[in-house]
C-alpha positions in Angstrom: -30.4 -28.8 -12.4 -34.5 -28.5 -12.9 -36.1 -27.3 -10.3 -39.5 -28.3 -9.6 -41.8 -25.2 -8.8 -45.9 -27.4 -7.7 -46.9 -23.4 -7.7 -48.6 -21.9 -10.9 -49.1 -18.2 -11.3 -53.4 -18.9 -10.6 -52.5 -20.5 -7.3 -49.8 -17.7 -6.7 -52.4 -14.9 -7.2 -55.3 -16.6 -5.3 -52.8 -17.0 -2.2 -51.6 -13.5 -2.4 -55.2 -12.2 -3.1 -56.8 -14.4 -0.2 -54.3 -13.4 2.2 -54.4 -9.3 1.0 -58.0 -9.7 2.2 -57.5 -10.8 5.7 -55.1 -8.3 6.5 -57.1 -5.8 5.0 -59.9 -7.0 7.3 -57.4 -7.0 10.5 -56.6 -3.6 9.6 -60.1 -2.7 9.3 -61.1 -4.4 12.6 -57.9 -2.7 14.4 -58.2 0.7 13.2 -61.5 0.7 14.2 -62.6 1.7 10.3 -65.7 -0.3 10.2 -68.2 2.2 12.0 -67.0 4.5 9.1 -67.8 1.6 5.8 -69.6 -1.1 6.9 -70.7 -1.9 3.4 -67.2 -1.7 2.6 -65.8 -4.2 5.3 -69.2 -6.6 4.1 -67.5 -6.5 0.8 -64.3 -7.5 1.3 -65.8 -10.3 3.9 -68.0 -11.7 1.1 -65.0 -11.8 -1.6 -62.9 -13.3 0.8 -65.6 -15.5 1.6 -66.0 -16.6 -2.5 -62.7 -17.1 -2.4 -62.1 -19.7 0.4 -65.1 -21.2 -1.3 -64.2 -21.8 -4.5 -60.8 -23.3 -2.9 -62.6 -26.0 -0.6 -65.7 -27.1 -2.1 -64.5 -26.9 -6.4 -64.8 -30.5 -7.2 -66.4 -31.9 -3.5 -70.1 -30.7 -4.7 -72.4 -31.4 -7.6 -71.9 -29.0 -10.3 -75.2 -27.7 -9.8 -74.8 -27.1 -6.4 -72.0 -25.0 -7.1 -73.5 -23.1 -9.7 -76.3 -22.2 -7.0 -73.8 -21.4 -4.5 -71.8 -18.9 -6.8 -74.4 -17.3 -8.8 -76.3 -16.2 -5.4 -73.3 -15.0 -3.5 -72.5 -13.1 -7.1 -75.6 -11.5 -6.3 -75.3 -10.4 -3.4 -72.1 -9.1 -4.0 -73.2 -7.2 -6.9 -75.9 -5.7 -4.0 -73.1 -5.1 -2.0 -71.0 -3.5 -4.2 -73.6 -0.8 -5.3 -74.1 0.3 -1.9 -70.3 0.9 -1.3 -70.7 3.3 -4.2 -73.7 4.9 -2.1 -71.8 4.8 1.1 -68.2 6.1 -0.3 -70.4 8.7 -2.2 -72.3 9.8 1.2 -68.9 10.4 3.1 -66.7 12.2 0.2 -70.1 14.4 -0.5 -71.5 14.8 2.8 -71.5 18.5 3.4 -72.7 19.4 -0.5 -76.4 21.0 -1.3 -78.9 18.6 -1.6 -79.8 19.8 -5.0 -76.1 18.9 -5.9 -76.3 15.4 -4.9 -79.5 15.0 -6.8 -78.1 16.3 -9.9 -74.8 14.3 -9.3 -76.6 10.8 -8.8 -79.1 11.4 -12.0 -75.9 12.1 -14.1 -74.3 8.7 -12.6 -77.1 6.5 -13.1 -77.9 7.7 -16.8 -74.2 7.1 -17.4 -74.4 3.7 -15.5 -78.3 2.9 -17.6 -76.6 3.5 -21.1 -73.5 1.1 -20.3 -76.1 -1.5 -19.2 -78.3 -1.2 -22.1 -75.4 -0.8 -24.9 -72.5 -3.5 -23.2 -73.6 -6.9 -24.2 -76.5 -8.8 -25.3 -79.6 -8.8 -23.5 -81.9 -11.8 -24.1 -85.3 -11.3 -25.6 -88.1 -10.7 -23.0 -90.0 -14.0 -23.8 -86.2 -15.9 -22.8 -86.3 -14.1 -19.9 -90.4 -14.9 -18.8 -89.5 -18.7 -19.8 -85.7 -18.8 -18.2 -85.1 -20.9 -14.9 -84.9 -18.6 -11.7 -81.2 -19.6 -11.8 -80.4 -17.9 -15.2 -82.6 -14.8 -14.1 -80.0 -14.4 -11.1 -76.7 -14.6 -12.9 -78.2 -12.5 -15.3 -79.0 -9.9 -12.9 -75.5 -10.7 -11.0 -73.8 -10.0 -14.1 -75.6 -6.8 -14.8 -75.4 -5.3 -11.2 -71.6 -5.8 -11.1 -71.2 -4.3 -14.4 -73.3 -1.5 -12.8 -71.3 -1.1 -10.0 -68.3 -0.9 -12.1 -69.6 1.9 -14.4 -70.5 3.6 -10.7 -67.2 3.2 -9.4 -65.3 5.1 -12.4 -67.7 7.7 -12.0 -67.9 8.3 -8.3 -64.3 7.5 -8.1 -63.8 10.7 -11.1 -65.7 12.9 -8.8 -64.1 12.4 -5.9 -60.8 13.0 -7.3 -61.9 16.4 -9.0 -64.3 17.8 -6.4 -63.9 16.2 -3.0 -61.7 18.7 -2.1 -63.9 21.4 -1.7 -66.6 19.5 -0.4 -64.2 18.9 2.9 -62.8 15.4 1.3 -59.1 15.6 0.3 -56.7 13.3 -1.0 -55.8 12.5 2.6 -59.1 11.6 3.5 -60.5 7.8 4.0 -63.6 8.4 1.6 -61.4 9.4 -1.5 -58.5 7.2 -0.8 -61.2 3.7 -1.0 -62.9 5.6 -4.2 -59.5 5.8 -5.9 -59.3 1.5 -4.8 -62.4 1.0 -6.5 -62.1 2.9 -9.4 -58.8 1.6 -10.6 -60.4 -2.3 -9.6 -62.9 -1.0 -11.5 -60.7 0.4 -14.9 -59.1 -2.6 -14.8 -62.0 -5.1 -14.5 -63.9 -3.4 -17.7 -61.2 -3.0 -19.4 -59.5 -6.8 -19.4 -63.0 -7.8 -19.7 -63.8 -5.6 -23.0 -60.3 -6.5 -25.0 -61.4 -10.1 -24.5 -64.7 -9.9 -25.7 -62.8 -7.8 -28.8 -60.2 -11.0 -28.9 -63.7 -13.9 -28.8 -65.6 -11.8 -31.4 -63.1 -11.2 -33.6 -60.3 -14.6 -33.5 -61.5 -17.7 -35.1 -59.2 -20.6 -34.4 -57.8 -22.5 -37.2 -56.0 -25.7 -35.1 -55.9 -26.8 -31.8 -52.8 -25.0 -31.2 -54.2 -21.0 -32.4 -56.8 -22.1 -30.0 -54.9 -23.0 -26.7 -52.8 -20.1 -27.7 -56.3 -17.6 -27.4 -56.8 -19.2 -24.2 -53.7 -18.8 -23.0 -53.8 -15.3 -23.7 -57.3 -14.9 -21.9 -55.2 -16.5 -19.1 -52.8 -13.7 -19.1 -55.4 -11.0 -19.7 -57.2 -12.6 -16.3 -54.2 -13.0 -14.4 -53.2 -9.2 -14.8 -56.4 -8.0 -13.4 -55.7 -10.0 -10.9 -52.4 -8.6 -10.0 -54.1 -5.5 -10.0 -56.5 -6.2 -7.7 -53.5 -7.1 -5.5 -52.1 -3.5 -5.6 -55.4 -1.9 -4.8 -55.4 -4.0 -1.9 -52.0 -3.3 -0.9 -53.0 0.3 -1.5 -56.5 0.5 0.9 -54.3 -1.4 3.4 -51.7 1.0 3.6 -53.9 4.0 3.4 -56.6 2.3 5.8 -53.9 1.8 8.4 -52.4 5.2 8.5 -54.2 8.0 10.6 -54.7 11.1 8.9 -53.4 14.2 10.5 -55.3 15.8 13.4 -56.8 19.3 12.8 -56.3 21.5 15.5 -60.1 21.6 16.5 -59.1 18.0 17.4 -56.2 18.2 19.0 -56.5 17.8 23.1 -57.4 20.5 25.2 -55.7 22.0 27.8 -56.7 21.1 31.7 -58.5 23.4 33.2 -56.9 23.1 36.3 -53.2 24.2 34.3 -55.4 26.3 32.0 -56.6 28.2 34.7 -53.5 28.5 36.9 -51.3 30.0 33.4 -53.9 31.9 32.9 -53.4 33.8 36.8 -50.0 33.7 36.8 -49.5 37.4 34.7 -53.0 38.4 35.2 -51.6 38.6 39.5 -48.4 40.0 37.7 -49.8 42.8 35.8 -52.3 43.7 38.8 -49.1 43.9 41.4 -47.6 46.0 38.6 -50.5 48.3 38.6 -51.0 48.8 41.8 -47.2 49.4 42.1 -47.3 52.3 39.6 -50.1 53.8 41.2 -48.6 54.1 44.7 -45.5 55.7 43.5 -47.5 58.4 41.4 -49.8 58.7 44.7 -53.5 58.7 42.5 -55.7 56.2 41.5 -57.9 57.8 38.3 -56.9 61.5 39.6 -57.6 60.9 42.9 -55.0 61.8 45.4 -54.2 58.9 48.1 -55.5 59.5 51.5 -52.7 60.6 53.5 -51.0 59.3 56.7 -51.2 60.8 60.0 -47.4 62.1 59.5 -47.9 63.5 56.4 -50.9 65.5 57.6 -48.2 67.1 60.9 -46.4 68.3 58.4 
């Protein structure tokens, strides 16, 4: 018996991813973690947002249309995306010198200006003066997501080797979303630089060698996906689960109880003093005054 299975693995992955996001946004919303990263809630809103997109309107709108529509939302995601680095960066470093956080950033953007300048072709200046606005964006979409990449592997690094002393353990939010990105990250750059390795160096022969390098771009594509899945299972879990109180936060006593504990053997131990001063008959070598019988005798 054949069954028939309508689902492919693309369709399985985009279900799975769509539906991470909203309960990672329910979970957000209900844990009340959005005061902590807005940009980071914007995100996942605006890739959930591409996603439904690309679901309901591929094939309803001219091509053009869509090409608008995706290349500015790709913008502003890659906008977004650099200011979670900034914001997951602010709350795992917080409590450093300034001096350290200057020196930190500079190190990060060098790092992130000599992956821009040596990853991929950049088009000659005159292209760029003479190129449509539309080109100019998805070339700066491109760029600013391959930016925020390069940031998230580095912040992400940091975090995990000196958040701890800043105040930012493993336990905390801040370091838990950094470790997210950066493994989104690893795997984005990576899939993405063993295919351009696979374009640049395979040259098909027949139809078949080259549906077979497609099909393995397919693959490649499909396992970042996955992986995105898993980080999203991951800030989910972590996103849901209260970290441990400190006991600076833990409740305070009433003051009402407070006080009354508080009494109870301060009246005991007075009672007790004054009991051990009557029966050795002086209070701080003075003798008790003496009754009117005692003095008759």
């Amino acid at each position: 018996m054949h069954f028939n299975f309508p689902f492919t693995a693309l369709s399985i992955l985009w279900t799975l991813t769509f539906a991470a996001h909203l309960v990672l946004l329910v979970v957000l919303l209900g844990r009340d973690r959005v005061r902590q990263f807005p940009f980071f809630t914007a995100n996942i809103v605006l890739v959930a947002l591409r996603l439904l997109t690309s679901r309901l309107l591929f094939g309803r709108l001219p091509q053009m249309t869509m090409a608008e529509i995706f290349v500015i939302m790709a913008a502003v995601g890659a906008f977004v995306s650099l200011m979670v680095v900034i914001e997951v960066a602010r709350r795992a470093f917080g409590g450093v010198q300034r001096a350290s956080w200057i020196a930190g950033a500079l190190v990060l953007m060098a790092a992130g200006a000599a992956v821009l300048r040596y990853w991929g072709q950049w088009p000659p200046w005159a292209t760029l003066r003479s190129a449509p606005p539309l080109q100019l964006v998805q070339l700066i979409a491109q760029k600013g997501m391959l930016l925020a990449d390069v940031e998230n592997i580095g912040v992400g690094l940091l975090i995990v080797l000196f958040a701890r002393s800043a105040g930012a353990g493993f336990k905390s939010k801040a370091q838990q979303v950094a470790i997210g990105l950066m493994t989104a990250s690893i795997s984005q750059l990576g899939i993405q630089a063993i295919w351009e390795r696979i374009a640049a160096t395979t040259v098909p022969h027949s139809q078949q060698e080259y549906e077979h390098v497609l099909g393995l771009r397919d693959k490649l594509f499909n396992t970042n996906n996955a992986v995105y899945i898993v980080v999203l299972v991951w800030w989910i879990i972590c996103l849901w689960i209260d970290p441990p109180k400190t006991q600076s936060e833990e409740e305070p006593v009433p003051e009402a109880i407070s006080g009354s504990v508080l009494k109870i053997p301060l009246q005991v131990a007075e009672r007790a003093e004054v009991t051990a001063v009557v029966e050795d008959g002086a209070v701080h070598g003075r003798e008790l005054p003496r009754g009117p019988e005692e003095d008759n005798e």
